[in-house]
C-alpha positions as CSV (number, residue, x, y, z in Angstrom):
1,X,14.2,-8.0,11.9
2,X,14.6,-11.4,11.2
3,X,10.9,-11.9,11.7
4,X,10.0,-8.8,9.9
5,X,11.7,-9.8,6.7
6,X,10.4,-13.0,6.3
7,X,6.7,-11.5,6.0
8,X,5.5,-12.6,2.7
9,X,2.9,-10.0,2.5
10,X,4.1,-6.1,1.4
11,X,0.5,-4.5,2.0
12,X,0.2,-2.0,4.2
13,X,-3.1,-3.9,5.7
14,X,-1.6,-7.0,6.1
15,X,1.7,-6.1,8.0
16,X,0.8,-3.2,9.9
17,X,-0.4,-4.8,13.2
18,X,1.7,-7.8,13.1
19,X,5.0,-5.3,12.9
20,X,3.9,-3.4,15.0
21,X,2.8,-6.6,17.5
22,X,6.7,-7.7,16.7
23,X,8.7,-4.7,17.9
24,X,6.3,-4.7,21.1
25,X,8.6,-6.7,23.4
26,X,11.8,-5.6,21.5
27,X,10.8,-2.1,22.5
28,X,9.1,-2.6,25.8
29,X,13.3,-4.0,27.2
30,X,14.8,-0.6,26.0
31,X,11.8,1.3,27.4
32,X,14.0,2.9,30.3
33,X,17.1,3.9,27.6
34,X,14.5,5.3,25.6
35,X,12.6,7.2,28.1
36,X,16.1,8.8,29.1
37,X,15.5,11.3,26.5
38,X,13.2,14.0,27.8
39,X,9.7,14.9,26.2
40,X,8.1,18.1,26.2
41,X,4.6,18.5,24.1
42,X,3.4,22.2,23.4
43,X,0.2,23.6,21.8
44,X,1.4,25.1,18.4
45,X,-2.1,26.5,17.1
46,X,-4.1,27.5,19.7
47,X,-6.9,28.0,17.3
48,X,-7.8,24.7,17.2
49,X,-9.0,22.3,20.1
50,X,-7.5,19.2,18.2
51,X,-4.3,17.9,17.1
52,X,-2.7,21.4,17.4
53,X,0.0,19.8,19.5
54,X,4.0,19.1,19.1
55,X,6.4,16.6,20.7
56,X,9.9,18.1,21.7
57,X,12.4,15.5,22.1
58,X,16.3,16.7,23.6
59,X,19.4,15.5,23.4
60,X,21.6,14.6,25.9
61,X,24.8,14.5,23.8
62,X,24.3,17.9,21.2
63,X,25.9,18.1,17.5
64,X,26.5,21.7,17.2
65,X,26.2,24.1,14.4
66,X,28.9,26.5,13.5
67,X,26.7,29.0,15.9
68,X,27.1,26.7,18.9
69,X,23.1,25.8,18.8
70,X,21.8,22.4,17.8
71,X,20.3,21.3,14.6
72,X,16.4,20.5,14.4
73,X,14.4,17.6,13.0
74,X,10.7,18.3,12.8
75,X,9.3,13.7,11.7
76,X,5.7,13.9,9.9
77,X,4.6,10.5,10.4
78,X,2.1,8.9,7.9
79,X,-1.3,7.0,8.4
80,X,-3.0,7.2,5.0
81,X,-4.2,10.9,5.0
82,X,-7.2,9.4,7.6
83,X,-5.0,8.3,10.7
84,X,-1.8,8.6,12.5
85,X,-1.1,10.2,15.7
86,X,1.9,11.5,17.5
87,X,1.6,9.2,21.0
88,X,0.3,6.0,20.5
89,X,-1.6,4.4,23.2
90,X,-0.5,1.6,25.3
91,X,0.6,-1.5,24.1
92,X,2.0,0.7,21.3
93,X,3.4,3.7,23.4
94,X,6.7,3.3,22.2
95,X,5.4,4.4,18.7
96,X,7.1,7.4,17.5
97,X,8.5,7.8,20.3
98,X,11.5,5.4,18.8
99,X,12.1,7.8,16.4
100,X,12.4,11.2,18.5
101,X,14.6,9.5,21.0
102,X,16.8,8.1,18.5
103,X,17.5,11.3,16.5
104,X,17.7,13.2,19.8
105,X,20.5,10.5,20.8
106,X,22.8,11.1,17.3
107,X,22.5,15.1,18.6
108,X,19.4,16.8,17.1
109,X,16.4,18.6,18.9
110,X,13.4,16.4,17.3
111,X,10.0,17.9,16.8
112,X,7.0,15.3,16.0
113,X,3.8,17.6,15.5
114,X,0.0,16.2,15.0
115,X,-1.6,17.3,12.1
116,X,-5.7,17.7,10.8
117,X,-7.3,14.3,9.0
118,X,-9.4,13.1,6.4
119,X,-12.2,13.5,6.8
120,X,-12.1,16.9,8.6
121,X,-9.9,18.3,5.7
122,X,-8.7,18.4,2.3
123,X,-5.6,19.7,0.4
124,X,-3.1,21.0,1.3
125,X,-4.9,21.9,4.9
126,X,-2.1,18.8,6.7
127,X,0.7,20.6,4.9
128,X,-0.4,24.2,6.4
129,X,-0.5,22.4,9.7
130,X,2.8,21.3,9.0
131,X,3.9,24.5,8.1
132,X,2.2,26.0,11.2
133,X,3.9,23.4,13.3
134,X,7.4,24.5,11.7
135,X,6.7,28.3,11.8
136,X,6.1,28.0,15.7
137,X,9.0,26.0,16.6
138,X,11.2,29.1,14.4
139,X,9.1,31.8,16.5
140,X,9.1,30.2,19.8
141,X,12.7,28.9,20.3
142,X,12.7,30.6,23.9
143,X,9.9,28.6,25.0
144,X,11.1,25.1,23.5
145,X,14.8,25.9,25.5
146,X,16.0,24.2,28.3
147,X,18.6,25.1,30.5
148,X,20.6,22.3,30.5
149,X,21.5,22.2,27.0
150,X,22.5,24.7,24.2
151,X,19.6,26.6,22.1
152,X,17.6,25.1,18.7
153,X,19.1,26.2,16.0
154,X,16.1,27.2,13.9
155,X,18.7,28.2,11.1
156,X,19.6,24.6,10.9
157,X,16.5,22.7,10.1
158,X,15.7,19.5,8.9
159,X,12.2,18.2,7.8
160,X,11.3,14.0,7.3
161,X,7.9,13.0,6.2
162,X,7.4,9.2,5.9
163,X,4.5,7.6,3.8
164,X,1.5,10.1,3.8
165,X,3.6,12.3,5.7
166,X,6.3,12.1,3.0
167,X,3.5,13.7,0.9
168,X,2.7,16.5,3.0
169,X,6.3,17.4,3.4
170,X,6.5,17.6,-0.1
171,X,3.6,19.6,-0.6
172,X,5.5,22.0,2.1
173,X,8.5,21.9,-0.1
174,X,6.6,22.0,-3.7
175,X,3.6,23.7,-3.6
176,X,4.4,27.7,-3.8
177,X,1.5,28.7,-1.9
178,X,2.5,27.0,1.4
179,X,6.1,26.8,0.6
180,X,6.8,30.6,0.4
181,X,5.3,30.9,3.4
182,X,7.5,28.4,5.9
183,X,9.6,30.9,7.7
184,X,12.8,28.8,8.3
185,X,15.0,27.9,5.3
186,X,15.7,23.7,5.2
187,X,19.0,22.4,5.6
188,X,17.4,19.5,4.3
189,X,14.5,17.5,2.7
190,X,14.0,13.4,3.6
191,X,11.1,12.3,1.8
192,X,10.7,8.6,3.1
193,X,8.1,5.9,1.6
194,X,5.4,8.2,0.5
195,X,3.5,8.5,-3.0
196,X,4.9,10.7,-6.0
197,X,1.8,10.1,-7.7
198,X,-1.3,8.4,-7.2
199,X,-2.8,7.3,-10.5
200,X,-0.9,3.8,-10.8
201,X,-2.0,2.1,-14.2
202,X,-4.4,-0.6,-13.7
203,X,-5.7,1.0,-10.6
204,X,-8.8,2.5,-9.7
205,X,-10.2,5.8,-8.9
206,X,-12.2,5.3,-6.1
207,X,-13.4,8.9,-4.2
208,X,-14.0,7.4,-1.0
209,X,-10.4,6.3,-0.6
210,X,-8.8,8.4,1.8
211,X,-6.0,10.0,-0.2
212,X,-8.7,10.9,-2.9
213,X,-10.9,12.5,-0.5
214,X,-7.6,14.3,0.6
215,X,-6.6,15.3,-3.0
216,X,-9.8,15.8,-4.6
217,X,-11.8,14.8,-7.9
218,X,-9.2,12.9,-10.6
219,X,-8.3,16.4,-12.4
220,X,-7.6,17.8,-8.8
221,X,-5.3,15.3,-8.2
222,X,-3.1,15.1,-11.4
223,X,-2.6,18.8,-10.8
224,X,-2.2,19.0,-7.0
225,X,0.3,15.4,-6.4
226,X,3.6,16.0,-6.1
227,X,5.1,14.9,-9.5
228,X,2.6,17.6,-10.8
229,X,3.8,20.2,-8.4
230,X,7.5,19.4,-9.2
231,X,7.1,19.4,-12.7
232,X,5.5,23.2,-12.4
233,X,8.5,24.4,-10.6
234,X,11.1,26.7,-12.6
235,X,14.5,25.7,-12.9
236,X,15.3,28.5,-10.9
237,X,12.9,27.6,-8.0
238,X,14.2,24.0,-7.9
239,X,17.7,25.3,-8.2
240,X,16.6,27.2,-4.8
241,X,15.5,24.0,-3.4
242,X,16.8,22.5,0.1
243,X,18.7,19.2,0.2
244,X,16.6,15.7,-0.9
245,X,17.2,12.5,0.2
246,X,14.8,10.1,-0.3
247,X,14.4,6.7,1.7
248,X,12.0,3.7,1.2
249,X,11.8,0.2,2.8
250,X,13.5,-2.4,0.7
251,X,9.7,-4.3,1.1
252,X,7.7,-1.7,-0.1
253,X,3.6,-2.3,-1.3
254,X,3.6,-2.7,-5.4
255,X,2.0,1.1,-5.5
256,X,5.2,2.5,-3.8
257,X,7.5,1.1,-5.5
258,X,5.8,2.1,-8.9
259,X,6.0,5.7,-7.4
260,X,9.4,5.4,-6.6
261,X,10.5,3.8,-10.2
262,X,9.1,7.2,-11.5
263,X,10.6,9.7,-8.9
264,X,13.9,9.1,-9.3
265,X,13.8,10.1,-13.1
266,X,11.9,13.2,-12.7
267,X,13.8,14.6,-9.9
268,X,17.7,13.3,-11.8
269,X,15.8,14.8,-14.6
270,X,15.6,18.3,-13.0
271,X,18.6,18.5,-11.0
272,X,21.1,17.2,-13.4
273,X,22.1,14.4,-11.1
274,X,20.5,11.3,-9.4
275,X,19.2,11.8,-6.5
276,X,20.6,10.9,-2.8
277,X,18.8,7.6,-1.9
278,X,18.6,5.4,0.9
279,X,17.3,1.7,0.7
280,X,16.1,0.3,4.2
281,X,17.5,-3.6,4.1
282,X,14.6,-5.8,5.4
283,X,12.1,-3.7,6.0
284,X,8.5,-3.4,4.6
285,X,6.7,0.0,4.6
286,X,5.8,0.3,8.6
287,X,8.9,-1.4,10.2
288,X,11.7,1.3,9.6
289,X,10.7,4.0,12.6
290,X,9.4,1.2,15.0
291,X,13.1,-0.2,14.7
292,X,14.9,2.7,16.1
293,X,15.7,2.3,19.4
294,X,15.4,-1.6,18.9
295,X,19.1,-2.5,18.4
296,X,17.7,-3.9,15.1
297,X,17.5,-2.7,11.6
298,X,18.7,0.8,12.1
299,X,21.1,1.1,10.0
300,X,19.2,3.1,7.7
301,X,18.4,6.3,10.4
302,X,22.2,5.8,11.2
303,X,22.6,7.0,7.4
304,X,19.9,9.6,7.5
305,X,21.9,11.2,10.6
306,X,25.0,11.4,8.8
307,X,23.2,12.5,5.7
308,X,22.2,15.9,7.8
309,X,25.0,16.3,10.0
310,X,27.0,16.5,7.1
311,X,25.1,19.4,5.9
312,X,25.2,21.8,9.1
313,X,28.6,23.2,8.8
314,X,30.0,24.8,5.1
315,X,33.5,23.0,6.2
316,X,31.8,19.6,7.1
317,X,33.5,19.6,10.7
318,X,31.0,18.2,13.0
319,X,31.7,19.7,17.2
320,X,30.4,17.5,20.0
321,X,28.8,19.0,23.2
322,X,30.3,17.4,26.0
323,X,27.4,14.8,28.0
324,X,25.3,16.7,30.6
325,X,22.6,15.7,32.6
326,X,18.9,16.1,30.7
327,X,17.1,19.0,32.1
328,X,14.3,16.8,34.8
């Protein structure tokens, strides 16, 4: 972390590969304790030929939920609406793999589905992926068991998008025509690093960015970004809302920050209280999911597990599943 935190540079393009190139070697020594957790990948839309798949991740040491089940996390990384993937390939393998094994060791069943790109869709076609993704895992929790441990607990789900993914899960969450459609009810929504709105001042509309040709023409996008969508809610649907916690890297680009600084407001605004808020200490924008695992800089997914455990029982007593032997 030391070296992460002394970047100079907060853009996205300048830090990505160099973070990435930094928790490399950090991740490549815990490769063996983080391969302990077994991964299981399933077809979720058999529909489609492409990124129609889902990482399972299990824990070996459960929380469990008043029904003696354990709790699910369903990660939507980001990649700018245009790129992203749930494995990445080698010298980067540890990827997201960091952040299923990491949420599976504090006690949660972690799903990590793919999802449609730019330029092969628009809005809100990665947010009914998402959705399909979600809906699957509620409808198939026979086929994601395993024996060794006790069953998902699809009445005890959590969702976490981060950067574009942030966006999509908030679509899922906002937007009424994908929202009323999620079968599983949220325990909880952590909306980490992503936009609120796009249309910083001073910046400029440019309709071969990726997010644009996500969101649409200028109009489409005032109406369809998540401030937008929030703001059209009725006090009653946002009274009817799940949990939100939102994260961001203390380091975060200019634009994200600027979102953020106008979030906070709208959403305090709405729910008569400030939201829940978690600032990761040293990190820039890619760094907090390629930390997990690394013995460095977790701090802040030590928080976000807390922040959900906390919410699976009405009396707030968390139960421990005794160790056992992953399922091989």
């Amino acid at each position: 972390m030391d070296t992460i935190s002394k970047f100079a540079e907060t853009d996205i393009q300048s830090i990505f590969l160099r973070t990435l190139e930094t928790f490399v070697p950090i991740l490549e020594e815990r490769k063996a304790q983080i391969e302990n957790i077994e991964r299981k990948t399933f077809v979720y839309d058999d529909k489609r030929r492409t990124r129609n798949k889902l990482d399972v991740y299990y824990p070996l040491d459960s929380t469990l939920t008043e029904n003696g089940k354990i709790p699910i996390l369903v990660f939507i990384y980001g990649g700018g609406f245009n790129s992203g993937a749930r494995q990445y390939r080698e010298p980067f393998s540890m990827g997201y793999r960091t952040v299923g094994s990491f949420f599976a060791q504090r006690g949660f069943i972690t799903v990590i589905p793919d999802y449609r790109l730019v330029p092969h869709v628009t809005f809100p076609a990665a947010s009914e992926d998402v959705r399909d993704a979600v809906n699957w895992v509620f409808t198939n929790v026979e086929v994601i068991s395993i024996p060794s441990i006790p069953a998902p607990d699809v009445d005890n789900m959590f969702i976490m998008g981060h950067s574009a993914g942030a966006v999509h899960t908030k679509v899922l969450t906002l937007y009424p025509p994908v929202s009323s459609t999620v079968l599983p009810r949220f325990k909880g929504v952590i909306w980490a690093g992503g936009s609120w709105f796009f249309d910083i001042e001073g910046g400029v509309f440019r309709t071969q960015a990726a997010p644009q040709q996500y969101m649409g023409s200028r109009a489409q996008q005032k109406e369809r970004e998540p401030r937008a969508l929030w703001n059209s809610l009725s006090d009653e649907e946002i009274k009817n809302l799940p949990d939100i916690l939102l994260v961001r890297a203390e380091r975060e680009p200019d634009a994200v920050l600027i979102s953020w600084d106008g979030m906070l407001p709208d959403i305090e605004k709405r729910l008569g209280e400030a939201p829940e808020a978690i600032i990761c200490k040293g990190h820039n924008h890619i760094s907090p999911h390629w930390a997990l695992c690394s013995g460095q800089g977790e701090e802040w997914g030590e928080d976000v597990a807390k922040w959900m455990k906390a919410r699976l029982n009405s009396r707030g007593v968390q139960k421990k599943n005794p160790k056992h032997k992953a399922h091989l």
